[in-house]
MIKOL-215707 format. One line per 8 residues: number of its first residue (from 0); their letters; for each residue x, y, z of C-alpha. Coordinates in Angstrom, 3 decimals. Last residue first. Layout:
% MIKOL-215707
NUM = A = X/Y/Z | ...
//
This chain:
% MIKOL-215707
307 = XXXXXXXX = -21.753/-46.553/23.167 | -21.312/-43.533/21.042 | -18.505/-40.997/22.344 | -19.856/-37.725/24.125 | -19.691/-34.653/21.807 | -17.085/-32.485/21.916 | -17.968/-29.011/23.165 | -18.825/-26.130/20.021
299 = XXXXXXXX = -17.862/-22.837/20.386 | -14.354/-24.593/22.088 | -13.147/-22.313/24.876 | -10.842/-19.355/24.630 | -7.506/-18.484/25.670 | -5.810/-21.255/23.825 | -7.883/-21.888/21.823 | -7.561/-19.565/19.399
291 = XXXXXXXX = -7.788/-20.470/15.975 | -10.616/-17.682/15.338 | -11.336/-16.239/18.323 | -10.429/-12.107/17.639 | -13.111/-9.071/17.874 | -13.723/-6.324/15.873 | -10.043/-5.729/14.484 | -8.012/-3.451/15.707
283 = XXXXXXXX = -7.033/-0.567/13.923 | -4.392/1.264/12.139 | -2.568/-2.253/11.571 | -2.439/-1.554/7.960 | -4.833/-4.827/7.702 | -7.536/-3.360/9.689 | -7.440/-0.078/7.844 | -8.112/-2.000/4.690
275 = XXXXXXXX = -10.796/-3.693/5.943 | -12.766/-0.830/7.909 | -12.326/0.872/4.686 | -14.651/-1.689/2.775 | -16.783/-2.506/5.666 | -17.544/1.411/5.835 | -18.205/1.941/1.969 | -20.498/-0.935/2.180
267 = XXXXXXXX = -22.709/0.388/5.164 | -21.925/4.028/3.384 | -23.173/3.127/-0.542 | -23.080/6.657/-1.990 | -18.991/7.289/-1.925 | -17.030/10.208/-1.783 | -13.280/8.365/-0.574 | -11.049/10.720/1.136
259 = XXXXXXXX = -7.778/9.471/1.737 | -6.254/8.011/-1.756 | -3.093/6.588/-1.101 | -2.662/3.674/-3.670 | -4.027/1.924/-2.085 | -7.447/4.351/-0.951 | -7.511/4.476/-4.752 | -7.673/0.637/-6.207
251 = XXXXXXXX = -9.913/0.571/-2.621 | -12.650/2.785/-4.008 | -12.601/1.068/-7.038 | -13.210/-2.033/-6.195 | -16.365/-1.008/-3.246 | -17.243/1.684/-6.657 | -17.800/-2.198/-8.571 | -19.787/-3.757/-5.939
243 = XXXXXXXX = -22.117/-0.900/-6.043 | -22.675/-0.315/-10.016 | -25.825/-2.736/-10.025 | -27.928/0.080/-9.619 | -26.022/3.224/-12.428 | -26.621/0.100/-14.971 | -23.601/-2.360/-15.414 | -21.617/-2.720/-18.679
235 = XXXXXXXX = -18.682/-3.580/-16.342 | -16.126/-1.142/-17.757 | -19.457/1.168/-19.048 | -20.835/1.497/-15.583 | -17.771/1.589/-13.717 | -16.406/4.687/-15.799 | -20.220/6.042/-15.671 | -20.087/6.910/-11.708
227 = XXXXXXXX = -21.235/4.963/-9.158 | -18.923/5.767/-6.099 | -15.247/6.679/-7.805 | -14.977/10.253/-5.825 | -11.446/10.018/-4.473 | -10.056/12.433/-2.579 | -6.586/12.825/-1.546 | -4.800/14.567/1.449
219 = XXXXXXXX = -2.362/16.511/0.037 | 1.362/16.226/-0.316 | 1.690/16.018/-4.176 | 1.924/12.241/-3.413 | -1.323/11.768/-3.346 | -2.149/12.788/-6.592 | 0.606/10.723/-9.053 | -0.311/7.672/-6.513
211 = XXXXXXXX = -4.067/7.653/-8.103 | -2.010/6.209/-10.939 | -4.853/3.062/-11.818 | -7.533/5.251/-10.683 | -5.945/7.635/-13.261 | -5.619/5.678/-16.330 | -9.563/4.073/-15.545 | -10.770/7.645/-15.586
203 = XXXXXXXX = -8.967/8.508/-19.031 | -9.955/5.555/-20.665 | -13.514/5.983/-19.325 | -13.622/9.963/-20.892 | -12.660/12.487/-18.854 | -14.520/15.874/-18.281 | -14.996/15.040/-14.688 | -15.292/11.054/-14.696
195 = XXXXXXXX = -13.151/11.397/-11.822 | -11.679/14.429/-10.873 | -8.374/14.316/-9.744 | -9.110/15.631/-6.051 | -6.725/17.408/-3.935 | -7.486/18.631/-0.184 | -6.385/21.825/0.693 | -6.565/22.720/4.939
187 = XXXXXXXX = -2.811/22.280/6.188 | -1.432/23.910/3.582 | -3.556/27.170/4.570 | -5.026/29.412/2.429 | -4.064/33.220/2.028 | -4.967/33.505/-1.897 | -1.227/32.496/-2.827 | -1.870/29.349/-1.484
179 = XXXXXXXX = -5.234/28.495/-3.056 | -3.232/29.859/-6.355 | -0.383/27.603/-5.417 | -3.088/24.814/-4.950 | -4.139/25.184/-8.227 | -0.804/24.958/-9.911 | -0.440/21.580/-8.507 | -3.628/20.180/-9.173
171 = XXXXXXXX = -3.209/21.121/-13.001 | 0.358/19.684/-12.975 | -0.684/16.586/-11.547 | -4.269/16.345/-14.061 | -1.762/16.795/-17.317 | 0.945/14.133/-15.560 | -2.092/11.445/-15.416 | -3.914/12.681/-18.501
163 = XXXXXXXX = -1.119/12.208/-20.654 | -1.569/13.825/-24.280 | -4.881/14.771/-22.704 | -8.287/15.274/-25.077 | -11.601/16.222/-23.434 | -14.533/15.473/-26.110 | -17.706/17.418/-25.795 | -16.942/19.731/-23.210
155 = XXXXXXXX = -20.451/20.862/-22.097 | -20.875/23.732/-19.933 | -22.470/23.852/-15.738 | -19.179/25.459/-14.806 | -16.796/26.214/-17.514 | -15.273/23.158/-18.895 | -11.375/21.420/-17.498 | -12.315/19.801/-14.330
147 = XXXXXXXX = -9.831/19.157/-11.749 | -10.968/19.880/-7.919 | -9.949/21.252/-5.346 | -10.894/20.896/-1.563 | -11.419/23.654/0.448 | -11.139/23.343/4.083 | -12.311/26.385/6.183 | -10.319/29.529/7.679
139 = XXXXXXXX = -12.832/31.946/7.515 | -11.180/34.488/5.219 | -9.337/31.692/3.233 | -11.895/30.323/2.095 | -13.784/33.495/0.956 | -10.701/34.756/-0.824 | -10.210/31.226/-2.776 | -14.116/31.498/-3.218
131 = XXXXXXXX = -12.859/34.811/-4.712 | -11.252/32.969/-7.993 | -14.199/31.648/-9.838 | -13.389/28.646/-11.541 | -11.459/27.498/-8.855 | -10.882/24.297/-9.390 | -14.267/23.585/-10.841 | -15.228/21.040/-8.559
123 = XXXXXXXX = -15.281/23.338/-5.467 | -16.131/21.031/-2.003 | -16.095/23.830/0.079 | -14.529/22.513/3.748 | -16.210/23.046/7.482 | -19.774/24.193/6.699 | -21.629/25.561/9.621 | -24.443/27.412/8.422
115 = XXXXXXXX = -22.491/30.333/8.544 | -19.592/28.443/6.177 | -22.805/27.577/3.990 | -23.709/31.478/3.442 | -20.238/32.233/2.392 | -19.621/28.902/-0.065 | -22.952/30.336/-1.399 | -21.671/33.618/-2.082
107 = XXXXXXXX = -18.179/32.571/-3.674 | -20.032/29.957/-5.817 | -18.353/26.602/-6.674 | -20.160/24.731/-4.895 | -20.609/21.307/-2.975 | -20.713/22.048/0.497 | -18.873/20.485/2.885 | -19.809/19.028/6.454
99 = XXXXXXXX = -17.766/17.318/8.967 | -19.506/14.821/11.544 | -20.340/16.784/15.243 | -24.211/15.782/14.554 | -27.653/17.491/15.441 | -27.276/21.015/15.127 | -24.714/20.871/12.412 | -27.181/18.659/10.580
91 = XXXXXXXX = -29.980/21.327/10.099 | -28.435/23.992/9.824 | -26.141/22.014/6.761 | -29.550/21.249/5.483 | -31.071/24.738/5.849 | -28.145/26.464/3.914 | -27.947/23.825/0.744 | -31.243/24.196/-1.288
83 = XXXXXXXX = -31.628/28.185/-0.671 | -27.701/28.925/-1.391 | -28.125/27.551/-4.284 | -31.843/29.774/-5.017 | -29.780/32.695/-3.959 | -26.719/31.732/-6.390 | -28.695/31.586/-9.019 | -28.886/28.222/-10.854
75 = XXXXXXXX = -26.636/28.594/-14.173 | -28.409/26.340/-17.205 | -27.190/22.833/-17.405 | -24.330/20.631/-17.989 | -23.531/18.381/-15.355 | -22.018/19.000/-12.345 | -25.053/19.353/-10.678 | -26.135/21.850/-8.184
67 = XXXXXXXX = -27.548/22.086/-4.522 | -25.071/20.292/-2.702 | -23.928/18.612/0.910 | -20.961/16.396/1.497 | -21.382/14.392/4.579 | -18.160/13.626/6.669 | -17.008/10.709/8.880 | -19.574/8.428/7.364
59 = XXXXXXXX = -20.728/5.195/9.864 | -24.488/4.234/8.921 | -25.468/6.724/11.570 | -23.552/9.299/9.296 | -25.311/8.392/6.405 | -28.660/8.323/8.200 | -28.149/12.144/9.234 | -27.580/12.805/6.022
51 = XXXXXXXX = -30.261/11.102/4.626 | -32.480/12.413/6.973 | -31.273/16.166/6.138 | -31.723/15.720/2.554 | -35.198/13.900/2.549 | -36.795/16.468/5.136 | -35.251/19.120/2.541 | -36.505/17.489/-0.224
43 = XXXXXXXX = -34.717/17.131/-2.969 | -33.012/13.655/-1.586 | -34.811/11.255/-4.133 | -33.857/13.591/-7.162 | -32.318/10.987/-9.464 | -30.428/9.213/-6.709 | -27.360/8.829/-8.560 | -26.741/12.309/-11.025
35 = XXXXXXXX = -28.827/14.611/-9.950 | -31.824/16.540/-11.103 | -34.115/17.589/-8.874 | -31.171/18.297/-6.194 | -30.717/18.274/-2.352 | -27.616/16.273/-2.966 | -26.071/14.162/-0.190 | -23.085/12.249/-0.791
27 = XXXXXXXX = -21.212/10.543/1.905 | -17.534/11.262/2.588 | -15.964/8.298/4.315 | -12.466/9.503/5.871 | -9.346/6.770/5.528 | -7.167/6.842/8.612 | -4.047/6.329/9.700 | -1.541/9.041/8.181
19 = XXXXXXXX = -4.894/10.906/7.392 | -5.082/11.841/11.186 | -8.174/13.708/11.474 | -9.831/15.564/14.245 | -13.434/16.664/13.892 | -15.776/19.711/15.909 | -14.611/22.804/13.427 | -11.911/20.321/10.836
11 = XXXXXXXX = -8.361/19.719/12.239 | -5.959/17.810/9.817 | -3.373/15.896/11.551 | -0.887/14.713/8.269 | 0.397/18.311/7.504 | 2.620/18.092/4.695 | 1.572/14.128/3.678 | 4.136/11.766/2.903
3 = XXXX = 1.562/9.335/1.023 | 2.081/5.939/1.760 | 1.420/3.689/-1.133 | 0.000/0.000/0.000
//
């Protein structure tokens, strides 16, 4: 398993410590959209949104990642109706859990409005399309995770082309996080993401799961958001329901090779999955131990008396 060498390995969120030498961070996906990608709207309510969330985090996710927007093409939402979807349910689960919480945007004024809800990290997958959520970041001192993407927000980009996607995404990721830098933020609060699926074909997205290493060893803890998404659907030929077993595969090709953040739908399965590799990095105990031994424990099942 690649070991990152991570600039600041203790990473300290509003009400959350983490240690991404030794631990691997569940992000669970909640979108209060009409539109989006997995759940095809199921969570649009706001009673829907925030019991999800909440449920995720029963089910075991460290972090729930809240938005109001697609990244899929589509016409701009204003940033008053974004900020409408997203505020209440970050309220909402701030006042009843101590998990982390990002928001999913890419807009300076609702990143803003979700830090006063209670947000600890924007979740920008436009890598900093807009330059001031840099400013806004920095100004209260949140996480901000960056993303690569290569279209204008909510625009189509037909047919991405990389001479090598791997190095292409690096350098990208890399000259990001100077501008994060440069904007007043933190090493100690950037996250990296390469994007998956984001305006890459399946070759592409299969290339850099394979090289997730290339990411996280730019320093940064590493996000990986493989849960679901089209690459697995057309490897396997498997519809966007039958795509869990293949994220679970995914997810740990990346947590391997030193992904640290995985964004994943499925938590129960996401949680066995990490609990697993953890376990066998010696970062944590297994559940319980009486397999082959005897010695300290009694038989489950007593010999039976001999025949007479």
């Amino acid at each position: 398993m690649f070991m990152p060498e991570l600039l600041e390995p203790i990473h300290e969120f509003s009400r959350q410590t983490i240690d991404f030498s030794r631990k691997i961070a569940i992000m669970a996906v909640i979108n209060r959209t009409p539109d989006s990608f997995y759940d095809a709207g199921s969570t649009f309510g706001l009673d829907e949104a925030v019991n999800a969330a909440l449920q995720a985090i029963e089910d075991g996710a460290d972090w729930v990642d809240i938005g109001g927007v697609p990244f899929s093409p589509g016409p701009e939402l204003a940033w008053q109706e974004e900020a409408e979807r997203i505020v209440p349910v970050i309220k909402a689960v701030r006042e009843r859990s101590n998990a982390i919480i990002s928001a999913d945007t890419f807009q300076p004024q609702v990143a803003q409005a979700a830090i006063e809800a209670g947000a600890d990290v924007i979740n920008d997958t436009t890598g900093l399309a807009y330059p001031e959520l840099a400013e806004v970041v920095a100004k209260n001192n949140v996480h901000l995770v960056i993303t690569h993407s290569l279209a204008k927000p909510r625009t189509i980009y037909p047919r991405p082309h990389y001479e090598d996607v791997v190095a292409e995404i690096r350098q990208y990721l890399q000259d990001k996080v100077h501008v994060a830098i440069d904007a007043g933020i933190s090493p100690s609060k950037i996250i990296v993401d390469p994007g998956h699926d984001l305006n890459k074909n399946t070759r592409h997205t299969l290339e850099i799961t394979k090289n997730f290493q290339a990411f996280a060893d730019l320093g940064f803890p590493a996000l990986a958001a493989v849960s679901n998404k089209d690459f697995i659907g057309e490897t396997l030929n498997l519809p966007k329901a039958e795509r869990t077993l293949g994220s679970m595969v995914a997810a740990t090709i990346c947590a391997m090779n030193g992904a640290r953040i995985l964004r994943m739908h499925n938590i129960p399965e996401s949680l066995q999955t990490v609990r697993l590799i953890e376990a066998t990095q010696g970062w944590r105990e297994p559940a319980y131990q009486i397999h082959n031994m005897g010695d300290v424990n009694p038989p489950a099942h007593p010999e039976r008396e001999p025949s007479k």
